[in-house]
N, C-alpha and C positions, 0 to 999 in steps of 0.2 A: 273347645274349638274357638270359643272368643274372645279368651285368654292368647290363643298361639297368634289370630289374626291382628289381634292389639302388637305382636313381637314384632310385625312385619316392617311394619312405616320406618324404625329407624334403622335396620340395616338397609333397608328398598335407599332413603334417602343416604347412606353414608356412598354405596354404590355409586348412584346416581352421580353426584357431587366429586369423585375421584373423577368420573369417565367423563363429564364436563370440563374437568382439569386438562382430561389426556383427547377432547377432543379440541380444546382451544391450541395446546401444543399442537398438536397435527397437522395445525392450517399452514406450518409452515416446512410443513415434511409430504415428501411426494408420496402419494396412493394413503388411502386408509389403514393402511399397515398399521399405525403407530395409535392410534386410538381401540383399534382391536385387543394389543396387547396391553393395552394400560386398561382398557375396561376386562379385561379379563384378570389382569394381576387385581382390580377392585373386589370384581366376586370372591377371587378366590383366598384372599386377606379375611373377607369380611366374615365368609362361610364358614372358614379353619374358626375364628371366631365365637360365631353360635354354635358350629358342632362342641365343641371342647369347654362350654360355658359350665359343665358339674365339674370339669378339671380344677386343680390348682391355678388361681392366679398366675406362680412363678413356670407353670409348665406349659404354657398356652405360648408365650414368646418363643423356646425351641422348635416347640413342633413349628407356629405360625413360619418361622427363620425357615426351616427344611422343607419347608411346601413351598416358601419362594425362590428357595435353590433348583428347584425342580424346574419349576414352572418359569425362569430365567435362564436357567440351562435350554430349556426344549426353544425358549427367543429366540436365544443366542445362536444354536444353530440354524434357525428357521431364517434369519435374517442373513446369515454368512452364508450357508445356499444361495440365497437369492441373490444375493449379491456377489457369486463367485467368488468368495474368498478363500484362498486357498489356506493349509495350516487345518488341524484338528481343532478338537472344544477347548482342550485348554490354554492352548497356543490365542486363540481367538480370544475365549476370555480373559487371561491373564494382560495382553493387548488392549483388551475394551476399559478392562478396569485400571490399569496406568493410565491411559489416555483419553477418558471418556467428555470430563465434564470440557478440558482445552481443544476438544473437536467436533464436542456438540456447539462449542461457540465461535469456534471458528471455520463452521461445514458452509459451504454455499447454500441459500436458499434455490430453491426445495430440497431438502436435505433428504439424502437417501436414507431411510431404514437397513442400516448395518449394526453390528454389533457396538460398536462403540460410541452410537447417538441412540442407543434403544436404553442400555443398561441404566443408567442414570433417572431415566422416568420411570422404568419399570422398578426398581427399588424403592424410589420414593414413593409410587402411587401406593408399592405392598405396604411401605412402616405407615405412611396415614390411613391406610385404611385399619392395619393391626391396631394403633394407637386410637384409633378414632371409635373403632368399635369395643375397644376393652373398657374407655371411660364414658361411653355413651351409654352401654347396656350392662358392663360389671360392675360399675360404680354408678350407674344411677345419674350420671351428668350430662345429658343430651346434649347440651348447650356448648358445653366444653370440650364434649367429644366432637364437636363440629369443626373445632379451631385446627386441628391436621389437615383435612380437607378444606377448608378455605386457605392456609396457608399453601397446601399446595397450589392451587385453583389460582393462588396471587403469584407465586413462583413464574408461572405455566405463564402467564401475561406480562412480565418480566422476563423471560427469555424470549417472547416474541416480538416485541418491544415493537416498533414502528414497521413490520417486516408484515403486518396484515393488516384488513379493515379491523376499527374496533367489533370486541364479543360485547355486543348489548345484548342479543338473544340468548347464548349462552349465562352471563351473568344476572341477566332477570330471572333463566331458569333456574340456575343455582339457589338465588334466594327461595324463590315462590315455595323450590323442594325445603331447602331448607323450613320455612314455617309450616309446612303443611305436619312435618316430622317433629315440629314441637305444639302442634293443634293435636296431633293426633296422640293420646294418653298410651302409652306402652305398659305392657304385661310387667307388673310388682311394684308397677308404680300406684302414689296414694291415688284415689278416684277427685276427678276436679267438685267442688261442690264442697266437700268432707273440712268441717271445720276442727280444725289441728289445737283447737284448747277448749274441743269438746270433753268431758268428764271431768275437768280442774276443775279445782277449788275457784270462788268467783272473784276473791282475791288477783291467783294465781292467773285466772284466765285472763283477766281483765290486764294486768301485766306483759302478757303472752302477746294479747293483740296489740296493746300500746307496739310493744317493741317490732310487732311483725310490722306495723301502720308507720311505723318512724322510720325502720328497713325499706319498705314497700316506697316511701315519699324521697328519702336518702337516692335511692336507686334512680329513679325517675328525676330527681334534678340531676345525676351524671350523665344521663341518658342524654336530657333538653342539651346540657352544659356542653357535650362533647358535641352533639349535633350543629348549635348555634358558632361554636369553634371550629370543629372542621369542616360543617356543610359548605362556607363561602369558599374554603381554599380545594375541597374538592370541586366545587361547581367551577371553581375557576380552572380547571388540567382537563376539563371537558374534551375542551379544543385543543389542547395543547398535542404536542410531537412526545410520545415517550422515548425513553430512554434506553437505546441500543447498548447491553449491555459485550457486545462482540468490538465497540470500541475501547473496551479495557484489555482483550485479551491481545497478544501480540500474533499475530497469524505467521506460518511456515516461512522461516528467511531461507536467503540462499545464498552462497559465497560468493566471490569478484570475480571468478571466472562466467557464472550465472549470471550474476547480475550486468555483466558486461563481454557476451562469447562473443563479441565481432573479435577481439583479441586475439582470438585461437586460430584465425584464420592463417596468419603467413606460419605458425606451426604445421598446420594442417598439412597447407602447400609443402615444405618441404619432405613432409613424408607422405607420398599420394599413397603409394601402397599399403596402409596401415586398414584393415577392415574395422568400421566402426558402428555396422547394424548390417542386418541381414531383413531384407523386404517382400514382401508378398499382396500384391494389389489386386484389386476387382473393382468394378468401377459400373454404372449406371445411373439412367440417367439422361437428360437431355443434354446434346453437347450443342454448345453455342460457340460463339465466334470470338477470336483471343484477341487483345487489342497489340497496336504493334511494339509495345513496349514489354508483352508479357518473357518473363524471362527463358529463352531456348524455346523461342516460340515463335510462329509466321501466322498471318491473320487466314483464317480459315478453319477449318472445322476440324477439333481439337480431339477427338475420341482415340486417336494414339502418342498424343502428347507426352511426354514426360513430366508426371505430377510431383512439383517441387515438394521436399520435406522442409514443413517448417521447425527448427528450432528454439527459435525464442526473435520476440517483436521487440524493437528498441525505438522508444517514444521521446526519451529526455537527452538532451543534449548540453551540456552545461557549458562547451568549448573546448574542454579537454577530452572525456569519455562519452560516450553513446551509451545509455544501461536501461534496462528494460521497465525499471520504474512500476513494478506489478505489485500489488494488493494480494496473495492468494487466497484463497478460500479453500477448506477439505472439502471436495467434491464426493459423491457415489459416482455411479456408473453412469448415469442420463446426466448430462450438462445441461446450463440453460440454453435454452433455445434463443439467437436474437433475429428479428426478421431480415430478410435479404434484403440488398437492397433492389428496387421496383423493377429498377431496369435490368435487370443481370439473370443472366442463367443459371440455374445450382446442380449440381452434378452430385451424385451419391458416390464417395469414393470409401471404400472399407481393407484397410491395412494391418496383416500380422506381422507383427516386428519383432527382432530376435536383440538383444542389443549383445555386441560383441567386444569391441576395444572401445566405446564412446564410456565418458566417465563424467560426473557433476549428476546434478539432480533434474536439468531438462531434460524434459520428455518429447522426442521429436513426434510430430502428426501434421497432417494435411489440415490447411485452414478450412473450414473450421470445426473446430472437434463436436461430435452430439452426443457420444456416448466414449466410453472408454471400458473394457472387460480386462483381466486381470494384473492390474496393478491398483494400487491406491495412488491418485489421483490427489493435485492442490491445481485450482486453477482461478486466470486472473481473465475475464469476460471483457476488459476493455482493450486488451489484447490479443485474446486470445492464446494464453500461452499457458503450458502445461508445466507443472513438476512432480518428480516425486519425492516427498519430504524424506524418504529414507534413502535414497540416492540410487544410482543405477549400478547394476549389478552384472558380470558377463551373464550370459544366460536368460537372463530376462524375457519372456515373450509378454506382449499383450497386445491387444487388437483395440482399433482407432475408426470407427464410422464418422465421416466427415462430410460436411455438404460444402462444395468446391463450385466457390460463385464467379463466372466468367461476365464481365461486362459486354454489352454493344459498342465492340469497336466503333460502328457506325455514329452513336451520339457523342461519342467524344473528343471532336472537334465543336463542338458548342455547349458543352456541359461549363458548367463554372465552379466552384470552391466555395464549402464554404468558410462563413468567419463568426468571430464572437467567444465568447466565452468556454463555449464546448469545444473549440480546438483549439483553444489559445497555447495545451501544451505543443501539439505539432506545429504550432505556427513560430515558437517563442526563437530568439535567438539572442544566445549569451553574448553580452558584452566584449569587445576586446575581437573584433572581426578585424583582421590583417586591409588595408586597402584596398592592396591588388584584388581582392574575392570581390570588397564588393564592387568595384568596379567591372569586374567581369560580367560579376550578374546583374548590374544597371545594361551592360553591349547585352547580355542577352537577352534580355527583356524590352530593351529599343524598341526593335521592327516586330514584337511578337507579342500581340495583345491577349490574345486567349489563353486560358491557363494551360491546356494541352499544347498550344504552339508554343508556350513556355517550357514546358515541361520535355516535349523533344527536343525543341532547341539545347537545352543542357543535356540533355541523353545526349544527342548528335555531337554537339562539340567534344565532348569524354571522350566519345569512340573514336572520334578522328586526329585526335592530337597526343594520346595516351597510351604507351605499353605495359601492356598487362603480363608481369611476371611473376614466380615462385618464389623468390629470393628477398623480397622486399619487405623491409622491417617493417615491424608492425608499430600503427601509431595513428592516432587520427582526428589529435588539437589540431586549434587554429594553425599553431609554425609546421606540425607534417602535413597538412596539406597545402598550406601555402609553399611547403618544398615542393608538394609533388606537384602543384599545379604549374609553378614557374619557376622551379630549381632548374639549372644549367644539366642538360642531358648528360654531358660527362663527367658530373659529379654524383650520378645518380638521382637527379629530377628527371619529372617527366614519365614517372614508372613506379609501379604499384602492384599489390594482391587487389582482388574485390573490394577489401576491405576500405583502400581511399577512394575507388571507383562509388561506390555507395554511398560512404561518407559525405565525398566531395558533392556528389548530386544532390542529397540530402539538404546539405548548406545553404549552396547557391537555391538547392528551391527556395525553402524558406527565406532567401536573401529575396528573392523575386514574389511570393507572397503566397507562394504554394506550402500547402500542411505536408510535410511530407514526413515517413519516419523508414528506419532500413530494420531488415528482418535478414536474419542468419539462417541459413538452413541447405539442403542437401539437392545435389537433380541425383534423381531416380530413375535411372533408364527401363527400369521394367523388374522384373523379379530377379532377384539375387543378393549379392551383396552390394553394400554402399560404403565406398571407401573415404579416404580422408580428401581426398585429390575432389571426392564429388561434392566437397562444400565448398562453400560460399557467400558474397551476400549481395541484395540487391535492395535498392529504393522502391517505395512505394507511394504514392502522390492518393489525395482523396478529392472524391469528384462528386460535388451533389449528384443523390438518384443511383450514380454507380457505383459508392464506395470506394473502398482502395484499389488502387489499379499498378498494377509492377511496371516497373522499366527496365531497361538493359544497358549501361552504359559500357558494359565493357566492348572490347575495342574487338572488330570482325578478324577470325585468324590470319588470312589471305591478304590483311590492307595493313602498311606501310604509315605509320602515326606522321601526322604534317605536323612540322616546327610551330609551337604556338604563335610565335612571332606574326605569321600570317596570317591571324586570325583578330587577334587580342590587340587591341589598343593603346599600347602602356600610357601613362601620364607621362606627360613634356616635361625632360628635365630641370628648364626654365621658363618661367612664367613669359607669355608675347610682351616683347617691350611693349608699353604705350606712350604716354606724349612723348614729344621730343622738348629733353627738357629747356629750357631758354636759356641764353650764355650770362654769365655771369661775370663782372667786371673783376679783375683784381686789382685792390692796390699797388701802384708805381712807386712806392715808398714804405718806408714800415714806420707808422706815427711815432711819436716819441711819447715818453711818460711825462705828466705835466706834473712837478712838483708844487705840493698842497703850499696854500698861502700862510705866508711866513715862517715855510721852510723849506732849507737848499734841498734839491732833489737829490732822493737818494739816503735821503737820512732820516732818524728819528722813526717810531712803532716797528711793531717785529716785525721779522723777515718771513716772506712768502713761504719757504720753506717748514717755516717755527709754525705758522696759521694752518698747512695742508698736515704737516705731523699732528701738532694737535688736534685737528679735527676729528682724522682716522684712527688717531686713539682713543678718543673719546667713543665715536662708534664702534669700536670692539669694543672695550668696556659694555656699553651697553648690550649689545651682542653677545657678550657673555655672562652677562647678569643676567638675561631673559632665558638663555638656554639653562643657568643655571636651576631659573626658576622652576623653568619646564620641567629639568629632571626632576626636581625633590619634588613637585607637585606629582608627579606619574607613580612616582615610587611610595608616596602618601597614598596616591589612590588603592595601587595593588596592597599595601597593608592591609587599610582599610576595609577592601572586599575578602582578604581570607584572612585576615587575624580578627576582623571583629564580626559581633555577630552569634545568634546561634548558630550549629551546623547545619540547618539550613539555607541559610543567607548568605553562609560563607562557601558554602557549594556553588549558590547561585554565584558566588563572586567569582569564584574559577573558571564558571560558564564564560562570562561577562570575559576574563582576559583572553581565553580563548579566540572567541568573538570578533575581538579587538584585531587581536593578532593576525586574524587572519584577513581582517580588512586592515590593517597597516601592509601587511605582506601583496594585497590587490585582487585579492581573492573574499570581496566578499559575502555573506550571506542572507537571502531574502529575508523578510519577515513573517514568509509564509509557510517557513519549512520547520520539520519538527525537529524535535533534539537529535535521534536515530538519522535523519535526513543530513545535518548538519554536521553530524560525526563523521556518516560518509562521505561529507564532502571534503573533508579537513584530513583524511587519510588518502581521495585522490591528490590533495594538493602534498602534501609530505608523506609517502606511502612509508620511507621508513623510521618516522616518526613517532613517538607516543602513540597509544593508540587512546581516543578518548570517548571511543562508547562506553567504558565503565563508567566516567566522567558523563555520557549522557543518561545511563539509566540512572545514577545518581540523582538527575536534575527532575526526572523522572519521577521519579520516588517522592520528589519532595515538594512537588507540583501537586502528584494525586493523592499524595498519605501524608500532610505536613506533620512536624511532629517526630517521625520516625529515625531520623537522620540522625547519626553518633558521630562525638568527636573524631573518631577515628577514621569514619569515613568523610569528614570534611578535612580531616589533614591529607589524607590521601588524594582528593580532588586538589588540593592545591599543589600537592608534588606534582600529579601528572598535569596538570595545566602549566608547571614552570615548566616541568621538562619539554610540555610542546610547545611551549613558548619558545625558547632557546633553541630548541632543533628548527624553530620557523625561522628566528632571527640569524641564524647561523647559515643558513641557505641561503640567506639575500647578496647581494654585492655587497663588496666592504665600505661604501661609500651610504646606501642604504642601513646596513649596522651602527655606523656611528652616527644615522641623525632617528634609531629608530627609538630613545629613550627619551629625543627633546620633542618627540610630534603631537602638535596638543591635540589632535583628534580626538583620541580618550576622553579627554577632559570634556568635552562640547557634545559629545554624540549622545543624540538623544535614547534614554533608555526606553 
């Protein structure tokens, strides 16, 4: 009996020590689910263990292997029920296991317990606990056998990395178990006390202890050594920020139609009849009062409104495209929650969606999504905007509970905007604004102080000056809307899809100092189908206290658009004369030349002719000595960055002409955007160009893994940077081509 209870302490702590691991994981995954099942794959790793301890060493790992197949099978469905997964067990697993560990690091916090954020802990808690109790209690090595479960337990604080409070409680208990399991003497081991060079020879003994006393002091100064070494630089990560490691992994992209659906709009238009979901609404809830911008909406009490679909929020504006700029994350079913804002009212809306002809990876839903049931889900919280990484499919059903926030019409005549850093992206506006706009939205902004009398004011001018048609190319840089704002009506200015109605309002806010961003999406008139004809887009403006608040700029069906002309102010072709300049006398004669003393006039040093030739030849000369210089310096430099160098540096040199080019071209790039960022920018600006995200993971590569880069892939980084070089310099005016190899920018611009 005191032999078995001596067995107890180190399986009790191996246990203990795993479900520490799977309880610090947890804190970053919704409900207790996930510690349940990693303290149960603990027991029952450690149990197959001591039952099977008279087996063979080599037969202990099979059996321990087929106990955790079991016992990850019975997870694996327990967690795909719960989370409505559709597909059988092995559909699920073979899914969990391709995708496990890139969606445990890229799920949203609090990450749902599904199959493919469960498997990956559950394996490893089984092989440390198999491994940790084979060499703790078959081989006699407590100590050693602890190292599986502490590497777990460090794993487990590593993928939680900044995403929760520090585990001090947790990590003090780990240890405290852990010494109590090497205090406490287990069954076949020697008894503490028992002198190990009892019965030698006294020679012999006397030898035995030297070496155990030299061992014994050896140990004890690695001990002090490693302590006195790494105690300062642990004490110093105390306080420190760990290390997310979900910034290595690259989370769910999505194509150019996703990343930019205002685009789709004047498609849509021409084919209204196309069905592209099928809708089923319920709604409850307090209804509040819709402000007067809300889109196909009148201010009163909205309980049979038509709840817009949204399909995707567009935040980033660069001058050319509107694109949604989202972050996703693999979500479960429960989204996070963000508070409403104070003053607004939320409405519980819950949507079954069929999807039928709509195609791409957005997911349409009612702002704002809480939960989402049968589909797997990526979603971006600063947005609010949904996808699904596998893409949409005809047939597709899943359902959408959404809390639908109506502002106080009533305080938004004195609400204000706000400003700073946190909306600097809806505030920003790209370089290269046409005049006319902004002087537009300097007349609107005149007479109209408040950010809401702003914000109508440019709703109100849209709808009164503007026709809203089907047919209208899609487009919505600075030149198409400064067409559509003040292009000649019978050239086709003056008329648009949604898509410059939104745009345009968007703009001008921002040009007047309102955050504003536009959002794509569907009216819904009640249960049925939603065809293409019912998309659209509209502006949304942000209102401290109320949050985002819609507007409606397009133009009333019933009302007749007034000629801008009567509204709009253009700038005065010629600046107001001022003085009146003062008369000037002319000479009554024309002087004569005075010939130089002591010579007849007229004679003697060159001729004026021979002095103005020479001059101007002298300055071409020089003129074309400097250009010359310019070129072979430019063309020194591109040697330079991809002939020399390891392939590293000469990767980075390919970046670098890229870069260049693309600010020689006028188009250039923050210092705030990442390579992936910068790629897409260089493919809006030359879409049938090179394409150089290969060239950005390249840079990629050799930012986070120095080192890894082969020649090969550094000659190939320089082919696709020539080639996107020349497809940029080929697209410029020929006037810009011939001075685009003497411009010393390159040379000067700081790295």
């Amino acid at each position: 009996m005191g032999r078995a209870l001596r067995a107890v302490p180190v399986p009790l702590a191996l246990i203990t020590m795993i479900g520490l691991a799977g309880a610090v994981l947890g804190r970053v995954y919704a409900g207790p689910l996930l510690t349940r099942l990693v303290l149960g794959a603990a027991v029952g790793s450690v149990l197959v263990s001591v039952a099977a301890r008279r087996l063979p060493s080599w037969l202990v790992a099979p059996v321990s292997v087929l106990a955790m197949a079991g016992w990850t099978g019975w997870s694996l469905r327990l967690t795909a029920t719960r989370a409505e997964l559709p597909g059988g067990l092995a559909q699920v697993t073979t899914d969990a296991a391709a995708n496990g560990i890139p969606r445990l690091l890229t799920a949203m916090i609090p990450v749902e317990p599904t199959p493919d954020t469960v498997l990956v802990p559950l394996v490893a808690a089984w092989l440390a606990g198999l491994a940790g109790a084979e060499v703790a209690m078959r081989a006699g090595r407590v100590l050693l056998g602890y190292l599986p479960p502490v590497l777990l337990y460090a794993a487990a604080l590593y993928v939680v990395g900044p995403n929760a409070d520090p585990a001090i409680g947790p990590t003090l208990t780990l240890v405290a178990v852990a010494v109590l399991g090497l205090a406490v003497p287990a069954g076949g081991r020697a008894t503490a006390g028992v002198d190990p060079a009892a019965g030698l020879p006294p020679a012999v003994r006397a030898a035995v202890r030297a070496r155990l006393a030299a061992a014994s002091a050896a140990g004890l100064a690695v001990v002090v050594g490693l302590v006195a070494l790494l105690g300062p630089l642990l004490a110093g990560q105390v306080d420190g920020r760990p290390v997310d490691p979900r910034r290595y992994v690259e989370p769910p992209q999505v194509e150019t139609l996703d990343e930019n659906p205002l685009i789709r709009i004047s498609g849509w238009a021409l084919n209204p009849g196309q069905q592209l979901l099928d809708v089923r609404t319920q709604r409850s809830g307090p209804s509040g009062s819709v402000p007067a911008g809300q889109p196909g909406a009148t201010p009163g009490p909205d309980a049979g409104r038509p709840v817009p679909i949204r399909l995707a929020v567009l935040s980033d504006y660069d001058g050319v495209t509107w694109r949604v700029g989202a972050t996703y994350r693999n979500a479960g079913r429960i989204l996070p929650v963000t508070a409403p804002a104070p003053d607004s009212t939320v409405e519980t809306v819950r949507q079954e969606i069929t999807v039928a002809g709509l195609s791409g990876r957005l997911l349409p839903a009612v702002a704002t999504p809480r939960e989402v049931t049968g589909a797997r889900v990526a979603y971006d919280p600063a947005t609010g905007t949904l996808i699904r990484p596998e893409g949409l499919t005809p047939g597709l059903r899943y359902s959408v509970t959404s809390a639908l926030e109506t502002p106080d019409a009533n305080l938004l005549g004195t609400a204000d905007v706000p400003a700073g850093e946190e909306v600097a992206r809806v505030l920003r506006v790209a370089d290269g604004v046409p005049d006319p706009l902004r002087r537009l939205a300097a007349q609107l902004a005149e007479s109209n102080g408040a950010p809401y009398a702003r914000a109508a004011a440019v709703e109100q001018f849209l709808a009164e000056h503007y026709r809203l048609v089907a047919d209208a190319p899609s487009g919505h840089a600075y030149p198409n809307l400064n067409f559509f704002l003040f292009g000649p009506r019978n050239a086709g200015g003056q008329r648009g899809t949604s898509e410059q109605f939104a745009a345009a309002f968007a703009v001008l806010g921002r040009l007047t100092g309102l955050p504003t961003r536009v959002v794509v999406g569907f009216r819904a008139a009640g249960d049925g189908p939603v065809r293409a004809g019912d998309a659209y887009a509209w502006p949304e403006v942000l209102f401290e206290g109320l949050g985002w608040v819609p507007f409606d700029p397009l133009p009333r069906p019933d009302e007749e658009p007034r000629p801008v002309e009567e509204d709009f102010r253009p700038a005065p072709e010629e600046p107001p004369p001022s003085e009146v300049p003062e008369p000037t006398v002319e000479p009554t004669a024309t002087p004569q030349p005075a010939a130089a003393p002591g010579h007849p006039a007229g004679s003697g040093g060159p001729s004026t002719a021979l002095l103005v030739g020479g001059g101007t030849g002298g300055v071409l000369l020089l003129v074309v000595a400097a250009l010359l210089v310019l070129l072979l310096m430019r063309r020194a430099l591109t040697r330079a960055r991809l002939e020399r160098g390891d392939p590293g540096q000469r990767i980075a040199g390919a970046w670098r002409e890229v870069t260049d080019a693309l600010r020689l071209a006028g188009h250039p790039v923050g210092g705030d955007l990442s390579a992936s960022e910068v790629a897409a920018h260089a493919r809006a600006v030359l879409p049938f160009g090179a394409d150089v995200g290969e060239l950005a993971g390249l840079l990629n590569q050799t930012a986070f893994a120095p080192g890894t880069a082969t020649a090969e892939q550094a000659s190939r980084a320089a082919a696709t940077a020539g080639d996107y070089v020349a497809a940029l310099r080929a697209a410029r005016p020929w006037w810009r081509r011939l001075l685009w190899s003497v411009r010393p920018g390159p040379l000067r611009w700081h790295r």
